[in-house]
N, C-alpha and C positions, 0 to 999 in steps of 0.2 A: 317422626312423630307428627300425625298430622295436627295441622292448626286446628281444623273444629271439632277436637276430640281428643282430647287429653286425658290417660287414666294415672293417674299417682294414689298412691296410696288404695287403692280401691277405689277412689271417687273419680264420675266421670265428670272432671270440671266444664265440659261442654253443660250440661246441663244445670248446672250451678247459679242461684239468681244474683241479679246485679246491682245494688241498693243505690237507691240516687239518695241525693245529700239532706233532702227532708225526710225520707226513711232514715237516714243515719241520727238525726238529730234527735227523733221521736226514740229509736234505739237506743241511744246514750242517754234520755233523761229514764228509762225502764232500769238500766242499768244500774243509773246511779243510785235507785230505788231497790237497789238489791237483787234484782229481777233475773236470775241466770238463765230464764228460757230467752231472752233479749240478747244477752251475752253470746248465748249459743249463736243464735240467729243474726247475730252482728258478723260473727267470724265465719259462718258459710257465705256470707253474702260479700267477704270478701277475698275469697280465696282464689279468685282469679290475679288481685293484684296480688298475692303471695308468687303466683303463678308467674307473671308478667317478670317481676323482680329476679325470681329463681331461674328462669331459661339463660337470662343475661351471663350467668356464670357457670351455665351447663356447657354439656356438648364437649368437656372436655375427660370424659372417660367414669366420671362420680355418676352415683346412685342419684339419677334424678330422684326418688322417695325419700333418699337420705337431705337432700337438699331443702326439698318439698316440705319435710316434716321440723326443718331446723328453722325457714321460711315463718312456720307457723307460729314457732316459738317468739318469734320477735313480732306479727301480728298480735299474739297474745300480750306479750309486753305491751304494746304498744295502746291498744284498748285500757289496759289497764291503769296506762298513765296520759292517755289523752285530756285533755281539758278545751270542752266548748267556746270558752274564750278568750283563744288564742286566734282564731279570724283568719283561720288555715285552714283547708281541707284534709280530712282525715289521712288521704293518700300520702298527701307532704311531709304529713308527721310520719304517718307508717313505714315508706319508704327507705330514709335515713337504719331507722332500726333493723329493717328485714336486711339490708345490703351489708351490716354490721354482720349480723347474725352469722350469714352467708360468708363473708369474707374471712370471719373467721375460723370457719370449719376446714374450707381451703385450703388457709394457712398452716392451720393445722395438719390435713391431711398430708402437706408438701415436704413435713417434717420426717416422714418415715419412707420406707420402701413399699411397704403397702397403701400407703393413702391416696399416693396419685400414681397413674396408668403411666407416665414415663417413668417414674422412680421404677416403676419395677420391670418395665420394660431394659432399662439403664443395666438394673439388678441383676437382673436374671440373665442378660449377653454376655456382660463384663466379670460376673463371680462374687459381687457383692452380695452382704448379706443387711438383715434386719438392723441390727444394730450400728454397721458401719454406716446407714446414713442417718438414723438417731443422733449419732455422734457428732459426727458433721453436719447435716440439714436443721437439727434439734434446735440449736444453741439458736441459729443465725433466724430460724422461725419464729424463735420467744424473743428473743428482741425485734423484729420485723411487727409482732403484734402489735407488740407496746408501743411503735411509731405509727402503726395503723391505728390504734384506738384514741392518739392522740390527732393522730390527720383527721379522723371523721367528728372527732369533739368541736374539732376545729371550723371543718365545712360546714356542721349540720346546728354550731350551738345556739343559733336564732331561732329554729326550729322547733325548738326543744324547750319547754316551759322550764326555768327554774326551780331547781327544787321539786321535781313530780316525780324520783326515785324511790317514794315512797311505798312499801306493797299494800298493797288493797286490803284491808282485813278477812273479806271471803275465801284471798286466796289459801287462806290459815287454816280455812275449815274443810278444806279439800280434801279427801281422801283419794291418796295414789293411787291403793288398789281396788278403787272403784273402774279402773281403767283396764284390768284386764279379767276378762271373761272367761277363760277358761288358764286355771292353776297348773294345769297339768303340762298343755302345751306351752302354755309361759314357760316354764322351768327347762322342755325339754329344750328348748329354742335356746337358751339362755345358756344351756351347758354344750351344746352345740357351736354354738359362737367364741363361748370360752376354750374351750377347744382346738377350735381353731385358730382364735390370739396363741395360745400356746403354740401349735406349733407352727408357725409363720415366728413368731419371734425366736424359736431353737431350731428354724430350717437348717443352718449353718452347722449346727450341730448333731444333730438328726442325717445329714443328707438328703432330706426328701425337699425335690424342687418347688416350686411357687404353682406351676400346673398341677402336679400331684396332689397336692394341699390343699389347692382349690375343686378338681373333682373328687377327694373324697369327702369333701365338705359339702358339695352339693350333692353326692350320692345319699349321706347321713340325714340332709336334710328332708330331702325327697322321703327317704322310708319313714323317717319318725315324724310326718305330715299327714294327717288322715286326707288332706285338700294339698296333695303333692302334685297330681295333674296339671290342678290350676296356678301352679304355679309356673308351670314349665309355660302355659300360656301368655305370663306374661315377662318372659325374659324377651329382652329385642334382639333378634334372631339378625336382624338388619344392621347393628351394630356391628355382630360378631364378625357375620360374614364380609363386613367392609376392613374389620382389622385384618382379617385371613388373605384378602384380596392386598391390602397394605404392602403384607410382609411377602408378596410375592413379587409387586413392582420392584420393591427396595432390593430384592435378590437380583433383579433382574437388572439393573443400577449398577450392582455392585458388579455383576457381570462382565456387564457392556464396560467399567471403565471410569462412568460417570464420578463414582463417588472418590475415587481415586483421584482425579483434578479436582473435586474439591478439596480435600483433603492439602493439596498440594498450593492451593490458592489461601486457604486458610495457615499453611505453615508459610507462606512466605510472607503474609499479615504479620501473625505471629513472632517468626524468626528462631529463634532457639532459646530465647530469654523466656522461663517457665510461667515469670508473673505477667509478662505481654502476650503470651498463648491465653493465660488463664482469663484475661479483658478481654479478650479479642474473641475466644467462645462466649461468655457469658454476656455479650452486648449483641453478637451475630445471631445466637437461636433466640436470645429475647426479643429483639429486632424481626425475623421471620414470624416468631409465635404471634406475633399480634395480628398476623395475617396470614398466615397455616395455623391448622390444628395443630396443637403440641406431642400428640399418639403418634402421627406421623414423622414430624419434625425428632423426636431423640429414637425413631428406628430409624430414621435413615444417617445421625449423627452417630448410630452404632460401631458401623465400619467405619467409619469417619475416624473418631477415637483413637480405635484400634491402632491404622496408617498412622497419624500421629503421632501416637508414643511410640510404633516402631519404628520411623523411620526420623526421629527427633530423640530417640530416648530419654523422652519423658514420662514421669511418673505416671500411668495411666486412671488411677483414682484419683489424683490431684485433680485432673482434664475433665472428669467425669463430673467433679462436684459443681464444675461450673457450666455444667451445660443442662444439669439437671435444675438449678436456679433458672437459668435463662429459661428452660424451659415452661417451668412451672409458675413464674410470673409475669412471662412476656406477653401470656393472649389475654390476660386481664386487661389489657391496657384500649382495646380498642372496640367496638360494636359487631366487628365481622375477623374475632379474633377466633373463634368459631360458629360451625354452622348454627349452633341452637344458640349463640350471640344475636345471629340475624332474626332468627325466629322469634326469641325474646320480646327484642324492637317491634316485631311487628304485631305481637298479641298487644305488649303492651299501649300502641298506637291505637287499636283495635279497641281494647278496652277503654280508650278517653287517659291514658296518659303517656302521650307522644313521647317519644327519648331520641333527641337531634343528638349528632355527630357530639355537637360542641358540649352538650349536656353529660353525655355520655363519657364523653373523654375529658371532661373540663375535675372531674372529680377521680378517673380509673388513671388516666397518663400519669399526673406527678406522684401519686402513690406508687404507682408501678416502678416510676422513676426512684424516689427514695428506697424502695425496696431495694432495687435493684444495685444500685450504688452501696445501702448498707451492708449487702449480701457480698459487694464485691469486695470490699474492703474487707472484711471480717476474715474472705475466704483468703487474699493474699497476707494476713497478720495470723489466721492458722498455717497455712500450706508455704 
């Protein structure tokens, strides 16, 4: 993605204007005056820092426009309950919320096989299906939340005026389906996607794998698209071919030998005790992920696994649950825990709100940490 050209959602944020803080001021008193063309023009003029905020927790395999669009959601909140005096700049207040927003879609995605790119990388190696990490990841994510919403009440509650939970009365007059344009394609999209939740959650039952699933989903979609071209223009063709490039070193790895001493360095950590194997993965890939991408780090944990329960006979699902934890919460924790981490930083520096090491990690580390810890526990008081 380049840096001076960002398209999300349709919009090219390159071009997007930048409101300095006497424009915001003059906006919030139109606002408060009921004024929804101000409203509008308040939330384009800041959808860079939606931008800035959302790359920080990209780059790990999620729908940048999924992100983008959940970003917004907490910009909107955020306008809606800002108050001019509080002798804060918008961004301070905004920020807290959007990184909320964000966190928790995450969280949520890490709950399933499909939500995050190692669950189903994990999934689809080892024989797991939908439901088996519902079952497991499920439980350990709803409680993970609930100490995540309570850690950022905690960081951000100065920030945050007393009592501004309040909803706006305008939002009441809002009509939903003012927002989409055409009924037809709305519905066809919408049985499409249903669709396809169905069968990802009966793959297990069905037989049809997680590839399959996924290009008849994108064949479906492509034909019942009258603007099916432009769709294909904007998939990143550049991701793809880096995953494909991925899974060939990691062959390549596994060839030569390499992952086999790991494997062999990791079980003498370990030892044969199945709850010291099970700490000893979920602190080791949480530990790399903060500084490897995590797409890579549970394919080349794949073979890993494997060696492990065979040459340990250990429960290989058990091994599994905690490496897909490690995975999925470890690159949270630090600025260059992936590449669109670093990129994040540097838009948002770009745009007037710098993010140091310490900032960045003064609020992602100990969360990541009680995560991680809650996660481990949990996993040795089920397994």
């Amino acid at each position: 993605m380049a840096l001076n050209k960002v398209d999300l959602c349709g919009v090219d944020t390159s071009k997007l204007p930048v409101l300095t803080s006497a424009e915001m001021k003059k906006l919030f008193e139109r606002i408060a005056a009921g004024d929804e063309t101000a409203r509008e023009e308040f939330v384009g003029g800041n959808l860079r820092l939606v931008l800035s905020v959302v790359q920080r927790f990209a780059g790990r395999g999620e729908m940048m426009d999924d992100l983008f669009q959940v970003g917004c959601i907490g910009l909107m909140k955020s306008i809606d309950n800002f108050d001019t005096t509080l002798g804060v700049r918008f961004s301070t207040y905004a920020v807290p919320m959007i990184i909320g927003e964000i966190f928790a879609a995450n969280l949520g995605g890490a709950a399933t096989m499909t939500g995050d790119p190692p669950n189903i990388i994990l999934g689809t190696s080892l024989g797991l299906g939908f439901w088996d990490f519902l079952q497991n990841n499920g439980p350990i994510c709803l409680v993970g939340f609930g100490v995540a919403l309570g850690y950022f009440y905690l960081c951000f509650r100065n920030k945050l005026r007393a009592g501004a939970w309040s909803v706006d009365p305008a939002l009441w007059a809002m009509e939903p389906g003012d927002a989409i344009p055409n009924r037809r394609a709305f519905g066809v999209n919408v049985a499409i996607f249903g669709g396809m939740i169905l069968l990802l959650a009966t793959h297990a039952w069905t037989g049809l794998t997680m590839p399959t699933i996924g290009v008849v989903a994108a064949a479906v979609t492509l034909a019942g698209n009258r603007r099916g071209w432009s769709l294909l223009r904007q998939v990143d063709w550049r991701t793809i071919g880096f995953i494909i490039g991925l899974f060939l070193v990691v062959s390549g790895l596994e060839q030569t030998g390499i992952l086999d001493g790991l494997a062999r360095f990791l079980g003498n950590l370990g030892g044969e005790d199945t709850g010291r194997m099970m700490v000893v993965l979920i602190w080791f890939t949480a530990l790399l992920s903060a500084f490897v991408d995590n797409i890579p780090m549970a394919t080349v944990m794949v073979p890993v696994l494997t060696a492990l329960s065979d040459g340990l006979g250990m429960d290989l699902e058990t091994l599994t649950w905690s490496v897909s934890k490690g995975t999925d919460i470890g690159g949270i924790a630090t600025p260059i825990g992936a590449s669109a981490n670093v990129t994040g930083v540097m838009l948002a520096a770009r745009e007037g709100h710098p993010i140091s090491w310490r900032r960045y990690c003064k609020y992602a580390v100990p969360l990541s940490l009680l995560v991680l810890v809650l996660s481990m526990v949990l996993l040795l008081a089920f397994h």
